[in-house]
N, C-alpha and C positions, 0 to 999 in steps of 0.2 A: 605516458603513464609508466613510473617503474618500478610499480608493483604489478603482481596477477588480483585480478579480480578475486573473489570468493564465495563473498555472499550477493546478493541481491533480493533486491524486493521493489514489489508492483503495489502502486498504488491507484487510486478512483475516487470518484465523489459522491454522492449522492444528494440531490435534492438540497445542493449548497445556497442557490437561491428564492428557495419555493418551499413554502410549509413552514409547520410550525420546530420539527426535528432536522435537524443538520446532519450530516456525516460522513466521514473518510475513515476508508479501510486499508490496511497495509498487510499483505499476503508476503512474509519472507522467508530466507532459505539459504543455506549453503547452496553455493551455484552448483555441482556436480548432481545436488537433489532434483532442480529443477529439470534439468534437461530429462530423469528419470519420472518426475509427474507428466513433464512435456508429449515424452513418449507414449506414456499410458491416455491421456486424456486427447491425442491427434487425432486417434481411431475414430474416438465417436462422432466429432465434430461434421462429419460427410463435407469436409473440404472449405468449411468454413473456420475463421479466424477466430473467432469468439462465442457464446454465447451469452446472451443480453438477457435482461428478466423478461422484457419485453417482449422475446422471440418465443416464449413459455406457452404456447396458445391450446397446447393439442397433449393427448394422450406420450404420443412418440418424445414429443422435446422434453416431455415433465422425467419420463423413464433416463433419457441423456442426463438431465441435468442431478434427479437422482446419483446418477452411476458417476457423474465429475465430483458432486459432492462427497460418495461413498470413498473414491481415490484419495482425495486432499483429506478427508477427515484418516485415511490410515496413516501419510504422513505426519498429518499434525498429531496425533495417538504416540506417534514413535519420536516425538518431536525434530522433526527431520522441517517442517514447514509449521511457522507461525503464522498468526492473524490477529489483526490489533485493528480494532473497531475504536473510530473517535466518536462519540455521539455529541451533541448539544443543543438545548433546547433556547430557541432565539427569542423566549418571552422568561427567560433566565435574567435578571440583575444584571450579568454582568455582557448580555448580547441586548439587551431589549435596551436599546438606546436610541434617542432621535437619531437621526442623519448617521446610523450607522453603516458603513462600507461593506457590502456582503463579501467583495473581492476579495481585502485586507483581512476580516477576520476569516474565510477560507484559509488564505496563506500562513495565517498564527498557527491553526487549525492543522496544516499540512506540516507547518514547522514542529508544533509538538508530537505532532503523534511518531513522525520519520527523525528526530533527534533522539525519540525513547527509544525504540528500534535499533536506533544506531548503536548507542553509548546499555542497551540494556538486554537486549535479546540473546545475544549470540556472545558467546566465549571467547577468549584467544586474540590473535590481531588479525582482524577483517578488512577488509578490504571492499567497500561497495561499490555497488553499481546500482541506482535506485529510477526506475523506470517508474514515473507520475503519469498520470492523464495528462491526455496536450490540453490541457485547460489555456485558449490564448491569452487572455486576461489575468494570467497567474506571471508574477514574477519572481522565476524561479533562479533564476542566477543569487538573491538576496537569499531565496529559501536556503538556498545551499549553501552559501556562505555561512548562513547563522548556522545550519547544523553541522558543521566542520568544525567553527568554534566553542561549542559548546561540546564537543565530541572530546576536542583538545584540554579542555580544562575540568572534564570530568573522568574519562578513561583513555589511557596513553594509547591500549591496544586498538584500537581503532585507527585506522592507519590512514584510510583516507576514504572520498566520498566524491563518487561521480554519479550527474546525473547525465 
């Protein structure tokens, strides 16, 4: 690598093969921001890595997940941290097809939402570092080629894109 990093961003799925709504989200940031949300949101976690919607069950987890949301929304306020929500509905024209591939249209899915991100969010020449869900069924070497190239022929300053 001989550039510095700069920005980054985290991305997830949700209910990519189940239901009738699709969706990926992509949480980014100049990288010196994060480590600054990092800090603030470690506290509450009691030593766990994540938390899941899932893990929502009780009065105490709802108050945490309040207080991580309360964090990221004052970032996002000062625009220090974006979020880009891809939705799609799979009884839409153009998903509601026979024998279509959940996997492939996931990965178009992941491709446009972290191509706009790249080439549209962030100012100046960035430098990524783009942290996906390990989805193992996702082929992400191709994801990232396409959004290099299309990074390349829409804004110079985008410098380069590791996943």
């Amino acid at each position: 690598m001989d550039k510095e990093i700069t920005h980054v961003a985290f991305a997830d799925e949700s209910n990519w093969n189940d239901g009738r709504f699709r969706s990926v989200a992509v949480l980014s940031s100049p990288i010196e921001k994060v480590k600054d949300v990092d800090n603030e949101i470690v506290t509450l976690l009691d030593n766990n890595k994540e938390l899941k919607w899932s893990y929502i069950k009780n009065e105490r987890a709802k108050e945490t997940a309040k207080k991580i949301l309360d964090i990221i929304l004052k970032y996002v306020v000062r625009r220090e941290v974006v979020i880009d929500v891809l939705i799609w509905d799979i009884q839409d024209s153009r998903h509601n097809v026979v024998g279509r591939d959940d996997i492939a249209n996931l990965q178009r899915m992941y491709y446009h939402i972290l191509s706009n991100v790249v080439k549209k969010r962030w100012s100046g020449s960035c430098v990524w570092k783009i942290h996906p869900d390990q989805h193992s069924a996702m082929d992400w070497i191709t994801v990232e080629n396409s959004i290099k190239n299309q990074a390349k022929k829409y804004q110079d300053n985008v410098a380069k894109t590791f996943f």
